[in-house]
C-alpha positions as CSV (number, residue, x, y, z in Angstrom):
1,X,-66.2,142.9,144.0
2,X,-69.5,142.4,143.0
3,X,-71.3,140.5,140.4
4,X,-74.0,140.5,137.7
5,X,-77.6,139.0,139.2
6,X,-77.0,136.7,136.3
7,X,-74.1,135.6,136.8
8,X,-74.0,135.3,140.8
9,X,-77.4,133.4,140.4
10,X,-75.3,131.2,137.7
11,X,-72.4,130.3,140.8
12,X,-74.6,129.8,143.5
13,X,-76.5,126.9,141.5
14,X,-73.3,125.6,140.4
15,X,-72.2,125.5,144.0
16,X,-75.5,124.2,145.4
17,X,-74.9,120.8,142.7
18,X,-71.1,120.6,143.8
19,X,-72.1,118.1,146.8
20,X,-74.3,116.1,144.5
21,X,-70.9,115.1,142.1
22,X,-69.1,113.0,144.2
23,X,-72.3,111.4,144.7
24,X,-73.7,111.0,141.3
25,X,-69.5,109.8,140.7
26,X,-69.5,106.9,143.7
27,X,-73.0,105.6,142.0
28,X,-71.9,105.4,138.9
29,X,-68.2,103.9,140.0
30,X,-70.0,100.8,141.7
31,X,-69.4,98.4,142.1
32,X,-65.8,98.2,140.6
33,X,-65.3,95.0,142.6
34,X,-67.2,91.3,143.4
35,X,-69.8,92.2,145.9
36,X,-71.0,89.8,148.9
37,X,-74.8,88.9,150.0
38,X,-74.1,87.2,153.4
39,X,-76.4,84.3,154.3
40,X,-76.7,83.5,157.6
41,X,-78.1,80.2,156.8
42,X,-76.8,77.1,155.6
43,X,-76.6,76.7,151.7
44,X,-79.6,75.2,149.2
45,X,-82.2,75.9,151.6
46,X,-85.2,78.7,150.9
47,X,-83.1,81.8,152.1
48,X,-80.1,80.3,150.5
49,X,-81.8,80.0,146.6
50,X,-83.4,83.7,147.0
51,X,-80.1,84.9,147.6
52,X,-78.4,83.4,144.5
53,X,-81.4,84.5,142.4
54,X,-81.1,88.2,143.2
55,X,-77.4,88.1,142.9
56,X,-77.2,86.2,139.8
57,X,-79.7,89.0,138.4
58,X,-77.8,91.8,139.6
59,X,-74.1,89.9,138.4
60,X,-75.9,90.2,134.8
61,X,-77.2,93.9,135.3
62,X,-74.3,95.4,136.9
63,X,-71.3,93.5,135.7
64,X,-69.9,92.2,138.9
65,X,-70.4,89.2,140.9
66,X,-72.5,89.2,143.6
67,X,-71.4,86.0,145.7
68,X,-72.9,84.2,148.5
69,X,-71.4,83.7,151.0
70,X,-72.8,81.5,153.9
71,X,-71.9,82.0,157.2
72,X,-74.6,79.9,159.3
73,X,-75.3,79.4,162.8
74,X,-77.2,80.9,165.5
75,X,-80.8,81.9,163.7
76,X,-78.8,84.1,161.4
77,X,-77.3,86.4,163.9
78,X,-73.3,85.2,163.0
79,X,-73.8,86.4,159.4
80,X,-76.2,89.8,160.5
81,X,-73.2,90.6,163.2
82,X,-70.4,90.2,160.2
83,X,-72.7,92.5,157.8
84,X,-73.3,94.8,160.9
85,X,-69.5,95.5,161.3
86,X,-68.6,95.5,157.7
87,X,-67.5,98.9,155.6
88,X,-70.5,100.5,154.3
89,X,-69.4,101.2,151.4
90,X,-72.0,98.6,148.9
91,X,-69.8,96.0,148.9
92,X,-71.1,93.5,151.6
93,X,-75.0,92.9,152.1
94,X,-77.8,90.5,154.1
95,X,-80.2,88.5,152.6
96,X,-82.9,89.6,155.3
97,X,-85.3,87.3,156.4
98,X,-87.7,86.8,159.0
99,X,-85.5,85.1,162.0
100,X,-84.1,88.7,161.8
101,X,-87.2,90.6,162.8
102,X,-87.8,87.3,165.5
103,X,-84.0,87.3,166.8
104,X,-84.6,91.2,168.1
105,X,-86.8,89.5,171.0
106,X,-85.7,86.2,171.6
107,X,-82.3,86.7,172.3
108,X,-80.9,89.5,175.0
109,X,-77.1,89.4,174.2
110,X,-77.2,90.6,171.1
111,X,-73.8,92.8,169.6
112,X,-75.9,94.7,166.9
113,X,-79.4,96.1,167.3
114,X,-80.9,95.2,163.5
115,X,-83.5,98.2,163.1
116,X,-80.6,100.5,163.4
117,X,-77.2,98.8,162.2
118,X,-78.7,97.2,158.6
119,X,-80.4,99.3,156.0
120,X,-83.2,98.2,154.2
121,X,-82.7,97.9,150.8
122,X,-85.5,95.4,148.8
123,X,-88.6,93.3,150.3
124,X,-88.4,91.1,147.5
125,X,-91.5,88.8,148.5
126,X,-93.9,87.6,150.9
127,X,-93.3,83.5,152.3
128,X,-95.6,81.7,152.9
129,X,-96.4,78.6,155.6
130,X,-98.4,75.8,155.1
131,X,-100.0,73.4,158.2
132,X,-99.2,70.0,156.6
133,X,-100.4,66.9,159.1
134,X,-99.6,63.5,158.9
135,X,-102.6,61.4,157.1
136,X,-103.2,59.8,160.4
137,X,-104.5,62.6,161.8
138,X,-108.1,62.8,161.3
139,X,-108.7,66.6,160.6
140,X,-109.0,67.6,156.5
141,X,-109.5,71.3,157.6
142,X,-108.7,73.8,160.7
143,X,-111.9,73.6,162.2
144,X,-111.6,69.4,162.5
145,X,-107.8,70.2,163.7
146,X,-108.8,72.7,166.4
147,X,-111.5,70.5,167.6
148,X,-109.5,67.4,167.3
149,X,-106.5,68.9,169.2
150,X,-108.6,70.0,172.1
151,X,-110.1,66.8,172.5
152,X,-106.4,65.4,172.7
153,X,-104.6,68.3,175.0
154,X,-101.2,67.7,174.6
155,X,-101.3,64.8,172.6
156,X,-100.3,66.3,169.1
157,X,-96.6,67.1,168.6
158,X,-96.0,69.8,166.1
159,X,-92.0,69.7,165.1
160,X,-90.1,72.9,163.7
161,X,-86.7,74.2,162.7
162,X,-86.0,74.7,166.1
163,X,-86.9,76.9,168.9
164,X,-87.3,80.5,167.8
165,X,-87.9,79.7,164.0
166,X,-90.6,80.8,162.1
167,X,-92.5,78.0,162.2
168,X,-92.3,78.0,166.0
169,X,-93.4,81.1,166.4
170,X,-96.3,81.1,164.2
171,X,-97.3,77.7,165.9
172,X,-97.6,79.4,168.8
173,X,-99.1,82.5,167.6
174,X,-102.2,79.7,166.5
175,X,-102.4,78.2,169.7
176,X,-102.4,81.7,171.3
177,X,-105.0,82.1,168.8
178,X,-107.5,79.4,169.2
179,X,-106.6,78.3,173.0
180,X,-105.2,74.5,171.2
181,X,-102.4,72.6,173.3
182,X,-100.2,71.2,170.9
183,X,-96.7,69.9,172.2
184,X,-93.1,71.4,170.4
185,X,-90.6,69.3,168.9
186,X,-87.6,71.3,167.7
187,X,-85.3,69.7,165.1
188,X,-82.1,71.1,163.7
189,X,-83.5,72.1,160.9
190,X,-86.6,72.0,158.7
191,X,-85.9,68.9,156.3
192,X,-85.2,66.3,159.6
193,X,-88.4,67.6,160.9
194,X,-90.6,67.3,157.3
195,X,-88.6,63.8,157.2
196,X,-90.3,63.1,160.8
197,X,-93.4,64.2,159.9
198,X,-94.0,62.1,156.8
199,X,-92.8,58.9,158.3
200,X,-95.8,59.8,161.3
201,X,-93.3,60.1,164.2
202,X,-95.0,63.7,164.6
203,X,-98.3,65.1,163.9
204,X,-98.3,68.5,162.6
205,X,-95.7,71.4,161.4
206,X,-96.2,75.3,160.1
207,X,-93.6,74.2,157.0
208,X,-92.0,76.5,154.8
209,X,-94.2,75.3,151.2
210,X,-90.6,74.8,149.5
211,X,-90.1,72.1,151.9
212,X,-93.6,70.8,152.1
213,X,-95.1,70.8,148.7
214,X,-93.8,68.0,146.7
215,X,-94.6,65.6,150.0
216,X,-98.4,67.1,149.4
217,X,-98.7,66.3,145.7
218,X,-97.4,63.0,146.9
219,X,-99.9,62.9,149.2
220,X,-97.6,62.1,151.9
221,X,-98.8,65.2,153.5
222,X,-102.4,66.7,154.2
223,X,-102.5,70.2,153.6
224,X,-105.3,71.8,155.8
225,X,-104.0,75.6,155.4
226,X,-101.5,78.5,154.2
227,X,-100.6,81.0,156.8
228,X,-101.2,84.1,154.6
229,X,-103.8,86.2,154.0
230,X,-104.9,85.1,150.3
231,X,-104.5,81.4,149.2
232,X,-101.1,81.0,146.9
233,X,-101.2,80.1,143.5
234,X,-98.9,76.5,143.8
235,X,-101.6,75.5,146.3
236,X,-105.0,77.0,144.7
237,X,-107.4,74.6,146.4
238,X,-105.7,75.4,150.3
239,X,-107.6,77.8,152.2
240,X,-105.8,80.3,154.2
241,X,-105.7,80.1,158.3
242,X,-107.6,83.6,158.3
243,X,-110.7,81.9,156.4
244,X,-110.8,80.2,160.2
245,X,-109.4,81.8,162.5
246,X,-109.9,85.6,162.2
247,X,-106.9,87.7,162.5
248,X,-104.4,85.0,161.9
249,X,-101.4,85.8,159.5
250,X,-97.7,84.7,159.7
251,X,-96.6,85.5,156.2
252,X,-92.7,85.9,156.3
253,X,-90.7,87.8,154.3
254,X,-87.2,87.8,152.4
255,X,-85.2,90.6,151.0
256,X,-81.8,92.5,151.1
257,X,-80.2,95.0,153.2
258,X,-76.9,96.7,154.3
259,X,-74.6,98.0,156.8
260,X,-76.0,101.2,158.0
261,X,-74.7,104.7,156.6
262,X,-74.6,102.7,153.6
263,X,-74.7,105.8,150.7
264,X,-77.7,106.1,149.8
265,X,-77.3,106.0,146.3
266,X,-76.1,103.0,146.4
267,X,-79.0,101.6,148.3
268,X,-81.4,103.3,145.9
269,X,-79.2,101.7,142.6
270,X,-79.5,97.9,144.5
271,X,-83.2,99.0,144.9
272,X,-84.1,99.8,141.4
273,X,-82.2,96.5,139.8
274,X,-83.6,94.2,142.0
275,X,-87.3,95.7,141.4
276,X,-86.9,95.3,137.5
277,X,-85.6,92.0,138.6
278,X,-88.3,91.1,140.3
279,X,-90.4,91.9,137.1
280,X,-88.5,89.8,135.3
281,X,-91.2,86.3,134.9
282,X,-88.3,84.0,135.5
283,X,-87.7,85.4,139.2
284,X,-91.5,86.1,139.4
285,X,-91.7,82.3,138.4
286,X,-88.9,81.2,140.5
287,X,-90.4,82.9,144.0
288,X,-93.8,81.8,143.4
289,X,-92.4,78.1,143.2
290,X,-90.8,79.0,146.8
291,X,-94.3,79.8,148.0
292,X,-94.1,83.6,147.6
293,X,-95.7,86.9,146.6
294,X,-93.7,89.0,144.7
295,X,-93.5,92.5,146.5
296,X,-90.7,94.8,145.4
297,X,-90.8,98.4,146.5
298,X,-88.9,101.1,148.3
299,X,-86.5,100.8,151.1
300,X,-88.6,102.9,153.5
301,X,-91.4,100.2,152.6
302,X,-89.0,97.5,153.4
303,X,-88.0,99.3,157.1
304,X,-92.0,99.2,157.8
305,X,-92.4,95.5,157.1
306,X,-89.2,94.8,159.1
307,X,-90.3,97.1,162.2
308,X,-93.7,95.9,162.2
309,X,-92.7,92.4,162.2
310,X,-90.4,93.0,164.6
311,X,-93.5,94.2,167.2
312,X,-96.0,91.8,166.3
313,X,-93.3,88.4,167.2
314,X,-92.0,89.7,170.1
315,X,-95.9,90.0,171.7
316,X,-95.9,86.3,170.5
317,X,-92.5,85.5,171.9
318,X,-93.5,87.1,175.4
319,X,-96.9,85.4,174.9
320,X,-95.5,82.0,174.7
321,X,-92.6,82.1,176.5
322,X,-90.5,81.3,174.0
323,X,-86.7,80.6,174.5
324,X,-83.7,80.7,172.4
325,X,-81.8,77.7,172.1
């Protein structure tokens, strides 16, 4: 049997956008049902508020709840393993942050390989780090702190989150940097650590500015420098490490991703919420107070950062030696 040009051109089209309807149908069905962001951190901390900002945004804009839920331990990889092996099917996510990217190097053992088991949804900002010292130490900028420190070779003890964090890691990407010997002091988290520092039991740490910056307005803390490219607008008179130390960046980064084979409509519905959210000047207000840059953009744009991240820690983690707890 054969058919008019017209009306066989009409079938083949309609044919050619029958895959495309269950699609279009499964995007516009979600989420029928309370969706999880997974943190793999414990809650009111920095990763902890970001989540609850984006999913409060998108409970408003897609009329489900997108709830937290912590499940801590192990630099985030208990959380990333449970996302990892969850349905992809939209209705369990990661708040993504940079342990993730470190985690791919420092541990061996690993169930899940990141890069390819969770999809990159949003890079919702740039963190920041600032180098706060105690006001004993006699260094107001990174110059006097570089030449200060190598007059006293392992004398200074810088204190972190613990080993593997990011502010171990970019510690040691400064001393690989500018040939200082600084000594580690790993806490079990960044507030014991900030506590330490202010009452002078340690010299120096590469803090997260959410846990740093009241302590500075205090005055309880010197800041000497932010560890991203351009100076942050909650700390406008702090020079950036770079200004110094040519090269030097350790800018981390927080966002949201999914199981892999997640549909990608799905992924690209999360992706175009959360960048309206993230033009929204609460949220803009909200991550700048966190110590971040707003960033938004595509998926593919958050797979670069995380990839490229991934590279440039694991040179620092080989550099230094650096062990997982």
């Amino acid at each position: 049997m054969k058919f008019p040009r017209r009306t066989f051109l009409h079938l083949a089209m309609g044919a050619t956008a029958l895959p495309a309807v269950p699609r279009i149908a499964r995007a516009q069905a979600y989420p029928s049902r309370p969706v999880r962001i997974v943190v793999g951190f414990p809650a009111g901390g920095a990763t902890d508020i970001q989540a609850r900002l984006m999913g409060q945004w998108l409970s408003d804009r897609l009329g489900q709840q997108f709830i937290v839920e912590n499940r801590a331990g192990a630099s985030g990889n208990i959380g990333t393993e449970a996302v990892a092996r969850a349905p992809a099917d939209g209705y369990t996510l990661l708040q993504v942050v940079t342990p993730h990217a470190i985690n791919a190097a420092l541990y061996s053992n690993l169930n899940f390989d990141f890069i390819r088991d969770i999809a990159p949804v949003i890079c919702a900002a740039r963190l920041a780090y600032v180098i706060v010292v105690h006001p004993s130490v006699p260094a107001t900028t990174i110059p006097e702190f570089i030449t200060y420190a190598k007059a006293n070779p392992g004398k200074i003890n810088y204190g972190s989150a613990g080993h593997g964090t990011p502010q171990n890691i970019a510690c040691e990407m400064f001393k690989m940097m500018t040939g200082v010997n600084l000594v580690h002091v790993p806490y079990r988290g960044g507030a014991p650590a900030t506590t330490d520092l202010v009452a002078g039991h340690i010299q120096a740490i590469f803090s997260p500015v959410s846990e740093s910056i009241q302590h500075i307005k205090a005055g309880q803390l010197r800041a000497l420098a932010v560890t991203t490219t351009t100076r942050l607008d909650v700390l406008p008179d702090v020079p950036t490490v770079g200004d110094f130390v040519p090269g030097y960046e350790a800018s981390g980064f927080a966002g949201i991703g999914a199981p892999r084979n997640t549909p990608a409509e799905i992924i690209d519905m999360l992706n175009k919420e959360l960048n309206a959210g993230l033009a929204d000047s609460k949220i803009k207000a909200r991550i700048v107070e966190l110590g971040g840059t707003v960033l938004g953009g595509s998926p593919a744009e958050f797979g670069t950062i995380i990839s490229d991240a991934t590279e440039k820690w694991a040179k620092v983690i080989k550099f230094a030696g650096v062990k997982a707890e």
